[in-house]
Structure formats: structure tokens, C-alpha cells
C-alpha positions in Angstrom: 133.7 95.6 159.4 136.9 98.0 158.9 136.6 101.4 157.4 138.7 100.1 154.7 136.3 96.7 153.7 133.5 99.1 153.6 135.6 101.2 151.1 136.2 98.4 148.9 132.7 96.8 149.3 131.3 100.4 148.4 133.8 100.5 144.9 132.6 97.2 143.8 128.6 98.4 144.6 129.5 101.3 142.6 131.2 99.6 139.8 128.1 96.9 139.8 125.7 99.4 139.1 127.6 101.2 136.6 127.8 98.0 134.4 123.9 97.6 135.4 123.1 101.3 134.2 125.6 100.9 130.6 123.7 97.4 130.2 120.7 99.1 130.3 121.4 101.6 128.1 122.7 99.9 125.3 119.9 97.8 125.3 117.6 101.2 125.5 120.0 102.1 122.1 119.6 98.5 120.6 115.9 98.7 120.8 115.5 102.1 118.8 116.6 100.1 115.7 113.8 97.6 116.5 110.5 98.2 114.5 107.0 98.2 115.5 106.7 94.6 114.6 109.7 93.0 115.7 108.7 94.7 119.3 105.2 93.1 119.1 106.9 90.0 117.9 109.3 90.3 120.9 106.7 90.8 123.4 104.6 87.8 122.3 107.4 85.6 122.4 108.0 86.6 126.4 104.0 85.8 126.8 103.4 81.9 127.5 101.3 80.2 124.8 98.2 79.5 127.2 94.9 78.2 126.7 93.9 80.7 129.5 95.5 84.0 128.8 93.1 85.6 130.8 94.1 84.4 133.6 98.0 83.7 133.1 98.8 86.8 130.4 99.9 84.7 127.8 99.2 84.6 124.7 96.0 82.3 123.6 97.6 81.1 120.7 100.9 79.2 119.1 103.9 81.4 118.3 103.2 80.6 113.9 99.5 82.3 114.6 101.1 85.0 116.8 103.6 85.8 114.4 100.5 85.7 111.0 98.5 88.2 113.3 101.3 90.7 113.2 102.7 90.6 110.2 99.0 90.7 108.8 98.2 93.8 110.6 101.3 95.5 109.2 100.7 95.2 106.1 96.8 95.7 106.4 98.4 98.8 108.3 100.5 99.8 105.2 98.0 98.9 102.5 95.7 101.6 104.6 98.7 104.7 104.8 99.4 104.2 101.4 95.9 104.2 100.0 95.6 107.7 102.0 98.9 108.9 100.2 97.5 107.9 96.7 94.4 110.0 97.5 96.1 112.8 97.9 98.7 112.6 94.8 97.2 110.3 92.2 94.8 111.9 89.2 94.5 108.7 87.9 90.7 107.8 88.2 91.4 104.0 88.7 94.4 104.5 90.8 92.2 106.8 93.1 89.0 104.2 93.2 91.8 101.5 94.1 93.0 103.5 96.9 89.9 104.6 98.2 89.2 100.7 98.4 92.2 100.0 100.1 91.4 102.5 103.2 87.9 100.6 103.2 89.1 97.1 102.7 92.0 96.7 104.7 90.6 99.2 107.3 87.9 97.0 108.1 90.2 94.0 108.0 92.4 95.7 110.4 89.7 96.2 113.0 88.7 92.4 112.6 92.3 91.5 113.0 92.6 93.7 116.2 89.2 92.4 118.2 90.7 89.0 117.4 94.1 89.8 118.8 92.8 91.4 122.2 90.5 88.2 122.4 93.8 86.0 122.1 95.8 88.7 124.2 98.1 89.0 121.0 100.2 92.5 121.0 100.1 93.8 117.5 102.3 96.7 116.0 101.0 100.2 116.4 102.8 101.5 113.9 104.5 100.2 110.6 108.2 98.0 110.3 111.0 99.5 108.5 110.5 97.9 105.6 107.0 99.5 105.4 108.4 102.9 106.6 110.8 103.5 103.9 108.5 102.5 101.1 106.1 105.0 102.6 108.9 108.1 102.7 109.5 106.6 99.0 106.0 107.3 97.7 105.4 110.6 99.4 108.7 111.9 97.8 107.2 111.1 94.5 104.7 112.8 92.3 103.0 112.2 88.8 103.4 109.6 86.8 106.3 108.7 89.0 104.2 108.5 91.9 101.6 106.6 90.3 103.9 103.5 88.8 105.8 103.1 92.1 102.4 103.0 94.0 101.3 100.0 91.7 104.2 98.4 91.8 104.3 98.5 96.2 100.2 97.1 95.6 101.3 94.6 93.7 104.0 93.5 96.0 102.3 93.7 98.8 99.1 91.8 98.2 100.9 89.0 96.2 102.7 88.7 99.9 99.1 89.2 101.7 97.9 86.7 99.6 100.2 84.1 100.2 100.0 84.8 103.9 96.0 84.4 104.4 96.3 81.1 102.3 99.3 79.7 104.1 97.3 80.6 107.4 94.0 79.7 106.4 95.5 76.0 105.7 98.1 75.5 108.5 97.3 77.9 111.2 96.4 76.2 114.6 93.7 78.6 116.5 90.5 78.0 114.9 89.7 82.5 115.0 92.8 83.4 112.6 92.2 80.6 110.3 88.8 81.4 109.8 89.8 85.6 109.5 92.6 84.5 106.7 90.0 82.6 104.8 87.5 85.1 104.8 90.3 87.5 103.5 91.8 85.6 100.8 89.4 86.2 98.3 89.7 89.8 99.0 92.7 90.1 98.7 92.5 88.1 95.3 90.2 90.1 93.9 92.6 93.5 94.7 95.4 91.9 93.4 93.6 90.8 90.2 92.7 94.8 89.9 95.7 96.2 90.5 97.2 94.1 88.2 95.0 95.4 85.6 96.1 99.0 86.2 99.4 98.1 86.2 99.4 96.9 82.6 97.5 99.7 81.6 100.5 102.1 82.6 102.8 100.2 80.2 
């Protein structure tokens, strides 16, 4: 080979691997504006549903029951930060016993939800989505009365979703574990949503 093809092989290895390294980073970029759940979404989605993740790395489970255990633990997640917020702001009594439930509750849900996960070899989110993120900065920046309405409201938002979730789940889901974990939350879940709902019309 010439001195000259070797120059010209070397500028098109360069310019490959330029391309390779600007790929690369953009997708580095792209994935910052990903959230803790669409990662855990992404990286179940790469994992082959399996009846033997054990041995394959795949996920144990369909996609639909993947996708329930993540946004579940999300929200369970969220339900949990913001109970800890409302401890810390509220002076409402009933407000205060509903948060201190939440932490309880949906803390113990969440560690059910994660034993099942790493059963099923299901990645979950290790920190909350966007969505969850923004209402969180939204409620610290809040105080009083203020504070305590737009607490309510995100409870009452959010297990009206939860509920929906578990029941959906609980009928259609596929792997017998997650079915049974929505129906056994359900009612929970009710039963918060029927409280908060009472202190919500009581701040009217």
C-alpha cells in the first residue's frame, strides 16, 4: 500500500470515528431529557420477555406488566416524597395524619413492588419522572393554606390514577405476582382516596 492510500485510508478512519464519537454524544445529550421511568421503561424493553430470566436476563414478564410495575413504583415513589414534604409544612391535623399514612402505606407497597420486580428481573425507576418532579418543586415552593390545597389536590390526582391502575392490572395483567400485588392494593388505595376526598371538601 502507497504512502498516499494510507493517507486517505487514515482520513476516512478519522472521519469514521468522529461521526462515531458526535453519535454518541448526542445520544448522551438526548438521554438527559429522559426520566427515571422512561429509562427503566427503555431498559425493559431491550430485556427479552422470558420465562427464565434467570438464566437469559430478560425480563420474566410481558411488556403491559413491565410497564404497570414502573409506573406503579413511581407514583408509590411520589405518594411517599410528598407525604414527607406535608410533614414538614402542613399544621393541618388531618392533612398531617394523611401524610404520615402515605409514607407508611405506599412505603410498604413500594418494598412489595420492588422484591417482586427483582423476582421478575424488572428494572424499576430509582428516582421520580418529570411529571412527578415538577409537582414536587411545586409543593415545596408553597406554604400555608396554599401549600395545603395544592397537596390535596396532587393526592387526589394521584390515587384516582393509582386506582385505576391496580384495577386495570388486577383484571388484565398476565403474570400471576403483579395481579395479585394490584388486587391487594386496590382497596388501599380506595380507602386513601375516599379520605382525601373528605379533607378536600373540608378546605372549601
Amino acid at each position: 500500500m502507497t504512502i498516499k492510500k494510507q493517507y486517505i485510508l487514515m482520513k476516512k478512519l478519522i472521519y469514521v470515528l468522529a461521526i462515531s464519537a458526535g453519535t454518541l454524544a448526542f445520544q448522551s445529550c438526548n438521554s438527559g431529557s429522559h426520566d427515571a421511568k422512561d429509562t427503566a421503561d427503555s431498559v425493559n424493553k431491550s430485556k427479552d420477555t422470558t420465562s427464565n430470566a434467570m438464566a437469559t436476563g430478560g425480563i420474566a414478564v410481558e411488556s403491559s406488566d413491565a410497564e404497570f410495575a414502573t409506573t406503579a413504583a413511581v407514583g408509590g415513589m411520589a405518594e411517599v416524597e410528598f407525604g414527607k414534604i406535608a410533614l414538614t409544612k402542613t399544621k393541618n391535623a388531618k392533612i398531617k395524619e394523611f401524610a404520615e399514612m402515605m409514607v407508611k402505606d405506599h412505603g410498604k407497597a413500594n418494598e412489595e413492588l420492588t422484591a417482586i420486580a427483582k423476582s421478575k428481573n424488572i428494572t424499576l425507576p430509582d428516582t421520580l419522572d418529570a411529571d412527578h418532579q415538577k409537582k414536587q418543586k411545586e409543593l415545596n415552593g408553597k406554604s400555608g393554606t396554599d401549600f395545603d390545597k395544592a397537596y390535596v389536590d396532587a393526592m387526589v390526582d394521584g390515587h384516582k390514577k393509582t386506582l385505576t391502575l391496580m384495577q386495570n392490572e388486577s383484571k388484565d395483567g398476565k403474570d400471576a405476582d403483579l395481579k395479585a400485588f394490584a388486587a391487594k392494593t386496590a382497596p388501599i388505595v380506595q380507602t386513601h382516596l375516599s379520605m382525601i376526598n373528605m379533607i378536600h371538601d373540608s378546605l372549601k
